[in-house]
SERO-4910 file (N, C-alpha, C, O; in steps of 0.05 Angstrom, whole numbers):
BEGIN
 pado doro    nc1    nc2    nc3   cac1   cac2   cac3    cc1    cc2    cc3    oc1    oc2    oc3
  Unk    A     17    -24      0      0      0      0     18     25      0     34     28     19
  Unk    A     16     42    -18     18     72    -21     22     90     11      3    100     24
  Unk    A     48     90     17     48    110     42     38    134     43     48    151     28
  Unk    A     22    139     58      2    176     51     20    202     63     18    226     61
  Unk    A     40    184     77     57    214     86     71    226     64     89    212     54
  Unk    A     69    247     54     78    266     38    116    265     34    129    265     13
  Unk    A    124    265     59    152    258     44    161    235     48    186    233     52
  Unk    A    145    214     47    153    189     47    143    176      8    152    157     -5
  Unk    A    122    197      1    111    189    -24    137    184    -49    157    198    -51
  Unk    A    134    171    -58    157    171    -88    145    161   -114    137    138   -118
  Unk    A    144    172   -123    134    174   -155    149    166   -177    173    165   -170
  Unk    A    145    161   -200    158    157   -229    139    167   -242    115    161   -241
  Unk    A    155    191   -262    135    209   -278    146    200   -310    168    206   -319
  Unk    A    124    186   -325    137    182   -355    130    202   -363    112    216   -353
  Unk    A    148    208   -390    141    221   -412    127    195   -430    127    172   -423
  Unk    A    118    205   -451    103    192   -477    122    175   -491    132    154   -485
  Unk    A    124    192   -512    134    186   -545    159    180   -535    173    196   -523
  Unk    A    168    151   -540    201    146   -535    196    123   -513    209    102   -507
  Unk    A    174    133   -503    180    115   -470    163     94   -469    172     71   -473
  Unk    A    134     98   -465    118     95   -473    111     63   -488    110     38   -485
  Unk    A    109     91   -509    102     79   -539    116    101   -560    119    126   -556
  Unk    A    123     86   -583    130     96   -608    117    111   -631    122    102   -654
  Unk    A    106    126   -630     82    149   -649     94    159   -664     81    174   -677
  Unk    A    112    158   -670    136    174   -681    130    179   -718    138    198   -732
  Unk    A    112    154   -726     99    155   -756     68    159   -755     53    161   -775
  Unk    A     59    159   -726     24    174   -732     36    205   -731     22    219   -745
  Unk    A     53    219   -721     63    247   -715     73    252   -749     72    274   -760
  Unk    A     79    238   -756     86    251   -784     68    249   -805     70    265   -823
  Unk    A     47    227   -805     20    228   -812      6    240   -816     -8    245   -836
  Unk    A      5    251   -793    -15    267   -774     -9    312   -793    -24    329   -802
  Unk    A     26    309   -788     31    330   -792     37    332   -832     37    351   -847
  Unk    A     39    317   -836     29    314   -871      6    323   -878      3    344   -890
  Unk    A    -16    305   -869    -35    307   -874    -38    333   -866    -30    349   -884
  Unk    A    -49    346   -843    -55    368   -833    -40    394   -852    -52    411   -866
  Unk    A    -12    389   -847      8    421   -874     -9    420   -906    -15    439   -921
  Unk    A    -11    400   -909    -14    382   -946    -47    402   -941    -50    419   -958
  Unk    A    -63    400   -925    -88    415   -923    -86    444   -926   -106    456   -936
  Unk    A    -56    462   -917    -48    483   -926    -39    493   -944    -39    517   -949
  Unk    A    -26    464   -963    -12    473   -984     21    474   -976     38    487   -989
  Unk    A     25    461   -956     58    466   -941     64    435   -949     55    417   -935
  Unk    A     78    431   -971     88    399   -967    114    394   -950    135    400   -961
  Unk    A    113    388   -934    129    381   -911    143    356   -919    133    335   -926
  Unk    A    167    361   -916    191    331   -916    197    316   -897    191    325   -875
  Unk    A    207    295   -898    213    283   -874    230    286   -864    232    276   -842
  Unk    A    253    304   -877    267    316   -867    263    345   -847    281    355   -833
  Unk    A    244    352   -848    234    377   -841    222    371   -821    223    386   -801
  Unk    A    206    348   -821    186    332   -801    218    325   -772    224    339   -753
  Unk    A    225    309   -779    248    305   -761    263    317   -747    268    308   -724
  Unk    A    276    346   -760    282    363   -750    268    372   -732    282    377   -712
  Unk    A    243    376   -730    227    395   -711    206    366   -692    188    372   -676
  Unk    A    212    344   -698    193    329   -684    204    329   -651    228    327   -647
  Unk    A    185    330   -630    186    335   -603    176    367   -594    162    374   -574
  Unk    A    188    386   -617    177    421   -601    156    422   -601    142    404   -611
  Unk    A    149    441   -592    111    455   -592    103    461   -612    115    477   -627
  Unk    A     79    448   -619     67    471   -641     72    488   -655     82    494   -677
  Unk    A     60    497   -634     67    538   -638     95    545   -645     97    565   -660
  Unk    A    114    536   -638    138    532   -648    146    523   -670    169    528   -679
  Unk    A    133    510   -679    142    492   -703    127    503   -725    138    501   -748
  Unk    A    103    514   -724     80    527   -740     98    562   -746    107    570   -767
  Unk    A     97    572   -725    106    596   -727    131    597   -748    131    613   -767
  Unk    A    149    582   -745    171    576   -769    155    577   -801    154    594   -819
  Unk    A    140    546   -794    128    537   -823    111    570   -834    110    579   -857
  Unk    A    103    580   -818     72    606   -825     79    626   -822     58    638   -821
  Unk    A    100    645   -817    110    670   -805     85    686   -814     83    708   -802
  Unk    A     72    682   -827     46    711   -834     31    697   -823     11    712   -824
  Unk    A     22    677   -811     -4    671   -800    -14    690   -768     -3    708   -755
  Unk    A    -31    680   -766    -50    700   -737    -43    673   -713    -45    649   -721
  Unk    A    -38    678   -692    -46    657   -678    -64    640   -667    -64    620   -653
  Unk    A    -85    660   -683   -117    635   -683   -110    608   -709   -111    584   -707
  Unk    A   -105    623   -729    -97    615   -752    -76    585   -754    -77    567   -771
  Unk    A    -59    589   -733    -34    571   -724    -41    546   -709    -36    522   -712
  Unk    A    -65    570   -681    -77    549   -674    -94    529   -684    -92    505   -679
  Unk    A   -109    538   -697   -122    517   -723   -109    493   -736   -118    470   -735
  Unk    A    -87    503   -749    -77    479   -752    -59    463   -745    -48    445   -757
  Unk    A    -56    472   -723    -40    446   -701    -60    425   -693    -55    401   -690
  Unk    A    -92    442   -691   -109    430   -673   -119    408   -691   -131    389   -681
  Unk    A   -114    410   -723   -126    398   -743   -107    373   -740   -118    351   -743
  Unk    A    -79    373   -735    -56    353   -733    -62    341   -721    -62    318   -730
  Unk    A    -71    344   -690    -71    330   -670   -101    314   -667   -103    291   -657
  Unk    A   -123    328   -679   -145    300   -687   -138    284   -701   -146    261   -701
  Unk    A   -117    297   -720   -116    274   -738    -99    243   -726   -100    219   -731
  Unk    A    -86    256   -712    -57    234   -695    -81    226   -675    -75    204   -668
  Unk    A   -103    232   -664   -115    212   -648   -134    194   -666   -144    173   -657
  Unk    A   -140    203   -693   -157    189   -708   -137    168   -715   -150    148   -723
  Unk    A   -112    164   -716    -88    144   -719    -87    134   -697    -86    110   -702
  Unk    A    -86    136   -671    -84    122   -646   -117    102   -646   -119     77   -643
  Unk    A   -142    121   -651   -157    104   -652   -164     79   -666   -171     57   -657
  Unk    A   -158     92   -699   -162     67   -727   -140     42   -727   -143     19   -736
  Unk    A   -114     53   -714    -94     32   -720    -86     26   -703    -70      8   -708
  Unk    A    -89     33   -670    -84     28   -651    -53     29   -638    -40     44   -653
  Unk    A    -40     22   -621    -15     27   -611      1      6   -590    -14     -8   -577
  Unk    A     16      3   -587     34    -14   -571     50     -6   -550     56     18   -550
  Unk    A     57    -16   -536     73    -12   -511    100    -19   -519    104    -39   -531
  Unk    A    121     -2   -512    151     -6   -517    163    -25   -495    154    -26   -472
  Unk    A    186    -42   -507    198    -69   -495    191    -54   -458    190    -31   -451
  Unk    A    188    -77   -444    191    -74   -415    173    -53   -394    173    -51   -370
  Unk    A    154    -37   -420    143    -23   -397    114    -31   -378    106    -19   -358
  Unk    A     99    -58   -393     87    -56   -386     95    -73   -345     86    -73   -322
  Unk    A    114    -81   -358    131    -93   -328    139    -80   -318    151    -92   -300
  Unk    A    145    -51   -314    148    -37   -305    125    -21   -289    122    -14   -266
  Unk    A    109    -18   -318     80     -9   -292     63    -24   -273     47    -17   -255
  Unk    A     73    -49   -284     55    -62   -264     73    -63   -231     66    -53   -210
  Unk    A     99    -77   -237    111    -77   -212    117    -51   -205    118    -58   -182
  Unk    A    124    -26   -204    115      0   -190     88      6   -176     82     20   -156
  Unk    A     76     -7   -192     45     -3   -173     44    -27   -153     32    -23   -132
  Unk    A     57    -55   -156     49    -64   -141     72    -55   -117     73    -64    -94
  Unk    A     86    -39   -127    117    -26    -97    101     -3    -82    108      9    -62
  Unk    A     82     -1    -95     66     27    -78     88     54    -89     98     68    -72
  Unk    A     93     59   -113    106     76   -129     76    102   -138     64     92   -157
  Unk    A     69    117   -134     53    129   -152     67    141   -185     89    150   -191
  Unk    A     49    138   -194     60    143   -218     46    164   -236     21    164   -236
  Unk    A     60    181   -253     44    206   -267     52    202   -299     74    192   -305
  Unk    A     32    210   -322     43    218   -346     55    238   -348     44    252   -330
  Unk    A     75    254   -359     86    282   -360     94    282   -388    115    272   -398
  Unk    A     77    293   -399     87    303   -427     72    335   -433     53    345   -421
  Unk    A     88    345   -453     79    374   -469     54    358   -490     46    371   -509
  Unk    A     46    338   -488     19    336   -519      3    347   -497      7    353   -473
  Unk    A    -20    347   -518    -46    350   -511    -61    338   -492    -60    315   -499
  Unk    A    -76    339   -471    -94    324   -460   -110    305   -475   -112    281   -470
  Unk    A   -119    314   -489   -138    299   -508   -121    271   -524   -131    251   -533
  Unk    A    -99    279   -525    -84    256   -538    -74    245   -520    -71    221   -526
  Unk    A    -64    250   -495    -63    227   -473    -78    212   -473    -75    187   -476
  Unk    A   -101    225   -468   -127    206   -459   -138    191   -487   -161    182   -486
  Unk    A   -129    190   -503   -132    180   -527   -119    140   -524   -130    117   -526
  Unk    A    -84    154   -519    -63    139   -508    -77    119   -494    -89    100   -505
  Unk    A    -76    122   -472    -79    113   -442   -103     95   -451   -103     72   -445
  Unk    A   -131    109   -471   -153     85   -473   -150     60   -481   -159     39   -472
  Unk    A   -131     69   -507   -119     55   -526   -109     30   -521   -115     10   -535
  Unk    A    -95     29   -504    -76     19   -482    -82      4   -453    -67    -10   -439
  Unk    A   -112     12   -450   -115     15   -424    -92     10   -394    -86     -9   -379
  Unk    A    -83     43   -398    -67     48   -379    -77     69   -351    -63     76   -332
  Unk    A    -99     74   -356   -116     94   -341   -106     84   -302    -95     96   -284
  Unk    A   -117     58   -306   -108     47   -280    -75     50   -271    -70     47   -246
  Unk    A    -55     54   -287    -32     59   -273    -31     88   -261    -20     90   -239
  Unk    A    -40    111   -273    -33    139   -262    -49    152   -250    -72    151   -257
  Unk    A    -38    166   -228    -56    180   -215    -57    214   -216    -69    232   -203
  Unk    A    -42    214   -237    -46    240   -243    -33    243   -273    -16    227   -278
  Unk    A    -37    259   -291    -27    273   -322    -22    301   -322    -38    320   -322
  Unk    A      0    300   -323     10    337   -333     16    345   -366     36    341   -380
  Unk    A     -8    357   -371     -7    360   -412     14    385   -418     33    394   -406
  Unk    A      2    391   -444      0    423   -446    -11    445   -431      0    466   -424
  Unk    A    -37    438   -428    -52    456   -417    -40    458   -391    -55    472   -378
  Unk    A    -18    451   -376    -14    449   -351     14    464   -349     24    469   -327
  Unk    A     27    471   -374     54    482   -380     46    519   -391     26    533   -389
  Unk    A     70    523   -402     73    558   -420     94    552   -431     97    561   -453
  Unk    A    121    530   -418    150    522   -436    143    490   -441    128    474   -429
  Unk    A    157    486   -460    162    451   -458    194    450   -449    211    467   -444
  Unk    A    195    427   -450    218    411   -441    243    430   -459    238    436   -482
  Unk    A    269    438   -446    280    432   -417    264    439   -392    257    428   -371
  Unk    A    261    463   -405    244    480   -381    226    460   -366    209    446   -378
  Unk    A    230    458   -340    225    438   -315    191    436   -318    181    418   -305
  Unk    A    176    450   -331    150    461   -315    126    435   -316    107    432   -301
  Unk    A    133    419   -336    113    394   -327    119    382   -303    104    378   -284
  Unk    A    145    377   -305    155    355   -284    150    364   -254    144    348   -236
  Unk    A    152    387   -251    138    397   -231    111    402   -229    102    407   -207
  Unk    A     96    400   -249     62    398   -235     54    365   -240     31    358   -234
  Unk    A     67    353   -247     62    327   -249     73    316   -217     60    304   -200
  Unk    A     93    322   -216     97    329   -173     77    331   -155     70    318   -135
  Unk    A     64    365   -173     58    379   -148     23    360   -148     10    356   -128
  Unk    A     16    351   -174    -14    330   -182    -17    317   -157    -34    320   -141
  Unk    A      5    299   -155     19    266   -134     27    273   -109     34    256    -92
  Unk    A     27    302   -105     39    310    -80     56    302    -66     54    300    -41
  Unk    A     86    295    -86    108    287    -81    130    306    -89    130    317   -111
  Unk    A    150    310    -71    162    328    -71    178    317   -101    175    294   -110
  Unk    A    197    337   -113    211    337   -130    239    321   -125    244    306   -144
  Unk    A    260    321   -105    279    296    -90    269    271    -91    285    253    -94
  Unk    A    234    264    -88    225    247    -88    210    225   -108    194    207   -102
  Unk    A    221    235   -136    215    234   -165    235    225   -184    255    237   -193
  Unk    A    227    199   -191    241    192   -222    236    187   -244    227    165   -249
  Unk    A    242    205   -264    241    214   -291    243    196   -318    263    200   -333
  Unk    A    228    181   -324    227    165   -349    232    178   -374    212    191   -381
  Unk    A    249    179   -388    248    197   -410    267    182   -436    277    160   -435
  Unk    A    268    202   -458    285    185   -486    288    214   -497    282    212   -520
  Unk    A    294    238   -491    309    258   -500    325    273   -489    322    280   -465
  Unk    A    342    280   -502    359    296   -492    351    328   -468    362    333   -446
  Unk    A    324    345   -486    311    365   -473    291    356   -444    285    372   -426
  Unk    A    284    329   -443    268    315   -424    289    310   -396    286    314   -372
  Unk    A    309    302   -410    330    286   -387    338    320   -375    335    323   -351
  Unk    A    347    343   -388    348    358   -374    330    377   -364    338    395   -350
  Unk    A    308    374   -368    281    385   -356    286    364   -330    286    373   -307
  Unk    A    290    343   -336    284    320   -300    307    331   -284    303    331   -260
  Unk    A    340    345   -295    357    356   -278    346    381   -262    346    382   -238
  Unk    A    333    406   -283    334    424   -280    301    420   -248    297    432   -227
  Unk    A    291    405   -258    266    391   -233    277    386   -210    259    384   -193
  Unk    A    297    383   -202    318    370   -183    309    335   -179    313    321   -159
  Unk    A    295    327   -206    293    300   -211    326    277   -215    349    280   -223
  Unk    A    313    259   -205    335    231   -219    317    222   -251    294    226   -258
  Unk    A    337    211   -263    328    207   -284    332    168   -300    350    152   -295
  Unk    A    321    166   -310    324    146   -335    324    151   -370    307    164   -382
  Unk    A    341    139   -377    340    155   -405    334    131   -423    349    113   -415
  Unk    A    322    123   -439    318    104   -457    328    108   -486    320    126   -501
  Unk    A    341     93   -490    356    105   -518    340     90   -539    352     73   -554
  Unk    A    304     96   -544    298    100   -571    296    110   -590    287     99   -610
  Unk    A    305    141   -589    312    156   -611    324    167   -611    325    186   -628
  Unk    A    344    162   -593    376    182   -587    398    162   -583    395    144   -567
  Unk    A    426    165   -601    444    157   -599    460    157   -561    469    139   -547
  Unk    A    456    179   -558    459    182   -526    445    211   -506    436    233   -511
  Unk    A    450    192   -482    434    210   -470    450    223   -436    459    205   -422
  Unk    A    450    243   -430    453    241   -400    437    244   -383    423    264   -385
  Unk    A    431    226   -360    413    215   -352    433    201   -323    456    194   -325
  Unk    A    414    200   -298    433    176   -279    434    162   -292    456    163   -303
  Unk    A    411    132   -307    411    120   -320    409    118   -340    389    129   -350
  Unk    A    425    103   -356    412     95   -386    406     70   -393    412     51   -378
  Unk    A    394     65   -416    385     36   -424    374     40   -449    358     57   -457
  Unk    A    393      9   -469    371      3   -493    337     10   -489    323     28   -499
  Unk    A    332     -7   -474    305    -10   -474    296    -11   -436    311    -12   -416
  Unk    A    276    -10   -439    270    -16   -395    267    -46   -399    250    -56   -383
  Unk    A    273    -57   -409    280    -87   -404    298   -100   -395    300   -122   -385
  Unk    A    311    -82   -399    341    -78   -386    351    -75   -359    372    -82   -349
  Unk    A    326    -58   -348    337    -44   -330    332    -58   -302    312    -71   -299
  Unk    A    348    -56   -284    362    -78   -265    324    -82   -246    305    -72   -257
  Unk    A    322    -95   -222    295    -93   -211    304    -70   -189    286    -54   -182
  Unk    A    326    -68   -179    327    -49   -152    336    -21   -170    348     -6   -155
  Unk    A    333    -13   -192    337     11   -209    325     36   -194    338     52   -181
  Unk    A    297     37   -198    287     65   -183    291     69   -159    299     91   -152
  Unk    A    285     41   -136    306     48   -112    327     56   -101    331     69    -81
  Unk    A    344     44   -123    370     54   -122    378     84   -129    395     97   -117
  Unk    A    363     92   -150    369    125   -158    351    141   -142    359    164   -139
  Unk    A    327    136   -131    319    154   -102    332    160    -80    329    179    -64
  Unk    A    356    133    -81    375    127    -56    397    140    -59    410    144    -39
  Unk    A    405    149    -81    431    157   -100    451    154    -93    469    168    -83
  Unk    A    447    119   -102    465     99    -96    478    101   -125    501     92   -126
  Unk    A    466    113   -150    473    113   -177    489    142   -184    482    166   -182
  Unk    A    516    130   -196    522    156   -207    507    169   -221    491    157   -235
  Unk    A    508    200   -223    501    220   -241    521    222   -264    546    223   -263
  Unk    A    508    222   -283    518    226   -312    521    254   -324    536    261   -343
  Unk    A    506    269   -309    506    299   -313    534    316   -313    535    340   -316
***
């Protein structure tokens, strides 16, 4: 059972895409389709470059004359479309995690989603999947103003679980994620599915890998820092 004293609580906050599961070709789907509706034919080279930033970030480049209603529009058009792909074709769990969520829950670990997508595409996720029962809390967009490095999910995905930030470890597979979990005063895990390398306390091919006394051990920081 889940200890209710507040600094006894310890959490593991995933990110999504990388960790997760792999979206990485509904996201370019998604963002084809949606530009190709503007008349912007987008490369995959172009797609790559900018896959992980915000939106609004990535739009504002592609549209410099657009309005930000205008921007917003068609991000918003991307992102039905990437849940109309989560829904029709459905999605998978990456090597080791679902063993992972299960034995954290049964360690009395609380556990949070923390990503910059959308709410609506979490909960898209999570149905998909049925992962609803592992988290007790989700920190989206709507819950941020920066994405990753900038700490600001990882801290309300904290403050959701009401676990302090010392008391938090960081699931992630990018480079901007792993230092968003530093800049959190998080420990981290880094998964190397779309990054050659990462710094992170930990790293690993896959969480299949990863030892059974792992999150204990880096709450304990019994694990060097890679930082």
């Amino acid at each position: 059972m889940t200890n209710t004293k507040t600094g006894e609580r310890r959490a593991v906050l995933w990110d999504v895409d990388g960790t997760l599961i792999d979206s990485s070709e509904y996201h370019w789907l998604s963002w084809h389709d949606a530009l190709a509706a503007e008349n912007f034919p987008i490369t995959r080279e172009q797609f790559a470059a900018t896959f992980g930033q915000r939106n609004d970030e990535i739009l504002r480049a592609y549209f410099p004359g657009h309005t930000p209603e205008d921007l917003a529009r068609v991000g918003d058009a991307k992102e039905e479309r990437y849940r109309e792909l989560i829904r029709a074709r459905g999605i998978e769990l990456l090597p080791g995690v679902r063993r992972w969520l299960d034995r954290l829950r049964e360690e009395g670990w609380l556990q949070a989603v923390a990503s910059s997508a959308p709410r609506l595409n979490l909960d898209a996720i999570m149905s998909a999947l049925g992962l609803e029962k592992y988290f007790a809390a989700v920190a989206s967009a709507e819950d941020v103003t920066a994405g990753k490095p900038d700490p600001q999910v990882f801290l309300a995905a904290a403050r959701k679980l009401g676990v302090a930030p010392a008391r938090c470890v960081v699931v992630e597979d990018a480079p901007a994620g792993t230092e968003a979990a530093r800049r959190a005063g998080m420990r981290s895990v880094g998964v190397l599915s779309s990054h050659a390398a990462l710094r992170a306390d930990l790293v690993v091919r896959t969480l299949e890998e990863l030892p059974d006394a792992a999150f204990d051990e880096l709450l304990a920081g019994e694990q060097n820092r890679e930082r």
